[in-house]
N, C-alpha and C positions, 0 to 999 in steps of 0.2 A: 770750262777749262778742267783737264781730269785734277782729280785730286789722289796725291800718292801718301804711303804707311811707311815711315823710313824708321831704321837702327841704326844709329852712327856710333864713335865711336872718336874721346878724344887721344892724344898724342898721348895722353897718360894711362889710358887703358879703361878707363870712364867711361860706361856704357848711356846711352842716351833715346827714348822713344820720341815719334815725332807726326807732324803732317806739314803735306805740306802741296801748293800750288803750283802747277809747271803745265807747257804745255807738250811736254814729250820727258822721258825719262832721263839725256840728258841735261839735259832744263833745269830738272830738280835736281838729279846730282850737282850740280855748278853750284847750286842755290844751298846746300846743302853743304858742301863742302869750304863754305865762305866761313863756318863757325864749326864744323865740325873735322876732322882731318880725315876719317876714315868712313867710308858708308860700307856698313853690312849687310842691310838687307835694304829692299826695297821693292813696293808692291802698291799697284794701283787700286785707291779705291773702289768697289764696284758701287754705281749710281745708286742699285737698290737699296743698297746698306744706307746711302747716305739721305736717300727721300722716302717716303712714303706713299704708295698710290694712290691713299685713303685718307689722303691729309688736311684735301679740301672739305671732308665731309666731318671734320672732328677738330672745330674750332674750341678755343679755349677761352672761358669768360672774363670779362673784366676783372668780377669778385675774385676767381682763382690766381687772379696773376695778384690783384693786389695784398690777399693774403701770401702767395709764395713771395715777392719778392719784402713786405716785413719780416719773412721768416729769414729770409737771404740775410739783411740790412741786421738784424738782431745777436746772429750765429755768427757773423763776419767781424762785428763788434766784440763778439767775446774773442777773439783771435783764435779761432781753429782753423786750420788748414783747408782749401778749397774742394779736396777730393772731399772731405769730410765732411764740409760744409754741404754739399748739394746731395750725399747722402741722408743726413739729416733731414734737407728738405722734402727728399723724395721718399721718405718713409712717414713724412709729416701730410702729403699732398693728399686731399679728400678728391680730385678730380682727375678720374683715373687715365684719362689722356697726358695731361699732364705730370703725373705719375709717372708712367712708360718714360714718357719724353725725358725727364730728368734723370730717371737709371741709365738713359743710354751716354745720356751728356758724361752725367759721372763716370762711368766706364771710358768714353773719350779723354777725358778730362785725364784718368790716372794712366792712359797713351801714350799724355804729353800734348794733345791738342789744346789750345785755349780757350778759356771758355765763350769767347763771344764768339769765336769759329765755330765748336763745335754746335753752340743756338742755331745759328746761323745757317748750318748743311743740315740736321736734324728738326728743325723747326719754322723751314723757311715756310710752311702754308701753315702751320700752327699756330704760331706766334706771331702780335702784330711785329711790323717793322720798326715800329718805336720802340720795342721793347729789346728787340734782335741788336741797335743800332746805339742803344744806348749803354749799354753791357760794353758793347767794342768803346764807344767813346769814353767810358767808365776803367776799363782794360787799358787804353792806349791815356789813359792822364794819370792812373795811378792811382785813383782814387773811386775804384768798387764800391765800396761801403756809400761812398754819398749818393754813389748815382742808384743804386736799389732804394734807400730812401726819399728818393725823388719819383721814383717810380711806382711804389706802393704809394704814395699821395699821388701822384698822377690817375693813374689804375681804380684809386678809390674812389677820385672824385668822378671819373670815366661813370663806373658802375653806380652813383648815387644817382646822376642825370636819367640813367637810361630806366633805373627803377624808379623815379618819382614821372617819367611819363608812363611807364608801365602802370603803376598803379593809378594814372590820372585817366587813362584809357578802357580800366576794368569795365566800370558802371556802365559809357555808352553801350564796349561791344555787350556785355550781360544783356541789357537791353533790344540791342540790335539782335543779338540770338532771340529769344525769345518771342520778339516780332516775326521773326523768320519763319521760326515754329508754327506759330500763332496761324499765321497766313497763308502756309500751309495746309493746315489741317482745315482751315476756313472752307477755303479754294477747293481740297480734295474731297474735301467729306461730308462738310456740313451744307454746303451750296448746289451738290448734288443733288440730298435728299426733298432741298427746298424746292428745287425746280421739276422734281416729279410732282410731288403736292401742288404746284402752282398748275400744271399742265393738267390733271383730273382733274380741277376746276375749271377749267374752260372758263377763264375770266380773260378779259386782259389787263396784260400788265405794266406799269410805270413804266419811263424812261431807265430808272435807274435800276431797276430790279432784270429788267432788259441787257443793261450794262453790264453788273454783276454776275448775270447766268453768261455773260459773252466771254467778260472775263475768266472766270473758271475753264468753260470748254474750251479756252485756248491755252492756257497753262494744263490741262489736266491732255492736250491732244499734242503741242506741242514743247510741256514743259522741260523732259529728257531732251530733248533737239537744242533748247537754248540753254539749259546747264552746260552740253558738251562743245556750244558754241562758245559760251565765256570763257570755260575752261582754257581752249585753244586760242581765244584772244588775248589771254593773259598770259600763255606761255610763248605765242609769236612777240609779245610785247617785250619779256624776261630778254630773249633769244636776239632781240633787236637793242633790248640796252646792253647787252652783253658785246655788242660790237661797236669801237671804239666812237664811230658817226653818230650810232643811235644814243648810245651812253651820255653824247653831248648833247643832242636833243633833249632827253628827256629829263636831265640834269637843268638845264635850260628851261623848260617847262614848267619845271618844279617852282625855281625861284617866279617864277610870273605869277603864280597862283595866288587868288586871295588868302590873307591869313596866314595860311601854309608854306607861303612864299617865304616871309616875315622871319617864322620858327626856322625854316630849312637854312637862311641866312645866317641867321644869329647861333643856330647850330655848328654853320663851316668855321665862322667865325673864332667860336669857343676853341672847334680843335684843334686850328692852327694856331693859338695862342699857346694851348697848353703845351703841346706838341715843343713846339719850339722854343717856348721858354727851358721844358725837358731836357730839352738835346742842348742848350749853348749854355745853360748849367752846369749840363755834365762835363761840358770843356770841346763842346764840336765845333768844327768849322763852321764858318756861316753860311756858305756854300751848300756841304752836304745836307748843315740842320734847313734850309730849304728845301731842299730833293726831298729829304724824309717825312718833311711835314706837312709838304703838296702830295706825295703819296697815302698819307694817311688819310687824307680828307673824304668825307666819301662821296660830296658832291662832284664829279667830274669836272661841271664846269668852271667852278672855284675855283678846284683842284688845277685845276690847265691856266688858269691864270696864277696863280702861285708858282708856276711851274717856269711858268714865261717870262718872270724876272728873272731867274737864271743867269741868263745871257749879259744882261745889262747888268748885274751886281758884278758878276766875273771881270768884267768890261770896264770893274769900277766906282759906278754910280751908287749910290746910297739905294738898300732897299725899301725905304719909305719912298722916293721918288719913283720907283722902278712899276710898284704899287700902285700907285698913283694913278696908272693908264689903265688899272684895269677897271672893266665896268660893273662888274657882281659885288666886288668884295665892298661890306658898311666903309661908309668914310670916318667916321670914328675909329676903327680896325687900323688904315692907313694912317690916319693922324696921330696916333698913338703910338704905332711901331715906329714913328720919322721923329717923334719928340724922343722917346729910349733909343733911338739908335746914337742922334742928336749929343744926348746927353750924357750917353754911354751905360745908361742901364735899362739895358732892350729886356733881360730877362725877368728885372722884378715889376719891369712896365704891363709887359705879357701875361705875367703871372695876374696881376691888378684887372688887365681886362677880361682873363678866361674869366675870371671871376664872374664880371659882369653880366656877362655874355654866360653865364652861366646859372647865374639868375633871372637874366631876361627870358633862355628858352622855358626856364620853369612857371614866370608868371606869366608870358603869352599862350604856351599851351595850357595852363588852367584856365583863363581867360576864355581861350578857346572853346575848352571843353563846358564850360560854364556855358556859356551861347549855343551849343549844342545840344545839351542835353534837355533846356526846354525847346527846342525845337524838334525832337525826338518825342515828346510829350506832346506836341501838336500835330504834327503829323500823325501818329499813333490815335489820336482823339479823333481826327477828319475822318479817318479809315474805321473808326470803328461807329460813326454817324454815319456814312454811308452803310454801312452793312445793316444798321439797325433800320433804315428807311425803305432798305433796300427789300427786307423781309416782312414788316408792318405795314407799307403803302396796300400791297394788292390785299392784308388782311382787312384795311378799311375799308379799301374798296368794296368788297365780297360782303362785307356786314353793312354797307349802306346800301348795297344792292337787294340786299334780305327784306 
């Protein structure tokens, strides 16, 4: 729906900036003229102004949103004015997308657009949707200030999760690089030199030292050939979740996995809790805070059940029964959202379980990573007994034959 730049003007000679939604330029004028008496200008916004090409490629991080919106929640508390206030922010922003983004809002903002509109057209691939959606339900209850304080504790605990698997995933891949390396240089260089030396002796050689030279000249003849074959299967894979059938598959897939299944669960889990407790906080419909917080999810197939209650809550039905039919989501998840809905406190129930669900991903991926790492250590040990038998067998050989 285009979006139009209006100047109105009231019966008292009051001049007025604005925007506003229509689907033709009458439209807006009608719309327009419900509150104001006289339009002076009017002009359609152009799309580019309002998106960015480059928007997909300049996501904005947990940690920046949840320090800008304590800065929001802080500067809105001392009572200064909105224009002022998001200027402040945006000369306070260390991240310079977000930066950008908040001068343009502010310049909207002193237009006369409001603020969770202008979020909204200026940060619709920037900015998650909970953050876009809570601002408007923050705007439309009257009460800004609580809902960015809700959001910098949302935002923060966001970015603790995703930094404490970060950091619990260092050591493997360090590890794993290094291996990489390792085997490498094995395979290219040092397995070469062994296999001219073994052939000027005219011995023969083990099983394994057999293997080992086989292994090399097929990495070292066709090891370009299947780097640029992974490459291409990884990105036909990318190219196939990016479409809505595969997305479901492979979302699907995920949750069946050992272990991983487990984390990926208790992950969707967390966000729909936090999510939604966010949004019906901040004063949202139950309705929309469903839409927004089965969009945010990043499991798809989660996601598509979250989504699928829809119908039946619309319809009526309580959302813990509606839940109920689906098969992904933990049952603890459902029996908790049907107890707060039940009892009429869905949002500090929600809050209680991201929690949970927020310490379970953290001790099952340690857990995880725990079991991995010595098996990173045995693995690494078998391969490096192979290579050590692999080079000493035909040296016995050759000195028992002396």
């Amino acid at each position: 729906m285009p979006t139009y730049k209006y100047e109105a003007a009231y019966a008292s000679g009051e001049k007025v900036n604005g925007v506003v939604e229509a689907v033709s330029q009458t439209d807006a004028v009608t719309q327009i003229r419900q509150s104001c008496e006289i339009v002076l200008s009017l002009k359609e916004v152009p799309k580019s102004a309002v998106r960015d090409p480059l928007a997909r490629f300049q996501k904005i991080s947990a940690k920046s949103l949840a320090l800008t919106c304590q800065q929001f929640a802080i500067i809105l508390k001392a009572g200064l004015p909105l224009v002022q206030t998001v200027d402040l922010v945006a000369d306070q922003c260390e991240d310079k997308t977000l930066g950008r983004l908040l001068r343009q809002v502010s310049e909207d903002v002193s237009n006369g657009w409001s603020l969770s509109y202008s979020f909204g057209q200026r940060g619709e691939k920037k900015l998650p949707v909970t953050f876009r959606e809570t601002v408007r339900a923050g705007e439309e209850s009257g009460d800004l200030l609580s809902s960015f304080e809700r959001m910098a504790d949302y935002f923060h605990r966001m970015n603790k999760t995703r930094e404490s698997v970060v950091s619990a995933l260092t050591y493997p891949a360090f590890v794993f690089a290094v291996a990489a390396v390792v085997v490498v240089i094995i395979m290219g260089y040092a397995v070469p030199t062994f296999t001219s030396m073994f052939a000027s002796m005219n011995i023969e050689l083990p099983w394994v030292t057999v293997a080992l030279i086989g292994v090399s000249t097929f990495f070292q003849t066709y090891g370009l050939l299947l780097l640029g074959l992974l490459a291409l299967l990884i990105f036909c894979i990318q190219l196939f979740g990016m479409t809505e059938q595969g997305g479901l598959i492979l979302s699907r897939s995920q949750l069946k996995l050992p272990i991983i299944g487990g984390i990926v669960r208790m992950s969707g889990a967390s966000q729909f809790a936090h999510t939604m407790s966010t949004l019906l906080t901040a004063g949202m419909p139950i309705l929309q805070a469903i839409e927004v917080s089965g969009r945010t999810m990043t499991n798809q197939c989660m996601a598509g059940e979250i989504l699928e209650t829809l119908a039946g809550v619309e319809g009526g039905r309580s959302l813990g029964e509606c839940m109920g039919y689906a098969k992904e989501l933990p049952k603890m998840l459902v029996q908790m959202t049907a107890v707060g809905e039940a009892t009429g406190a869905m949002e500090s129930t929600l809050k209680v379980l991201a929690e949970y669900y927020d310490n379970e991903v953290d001790v099952r991926t340690k857990r995880a990573l725990s079991l991995l790492e010595p098996a990173i250590i045995v693995v690494l040990a078998v391969f490096v007994v192979f290579i050590l038998m692999a080079v000493y067998l035909p040296m016995f050989s050759m000195y028992a034959a002396i």
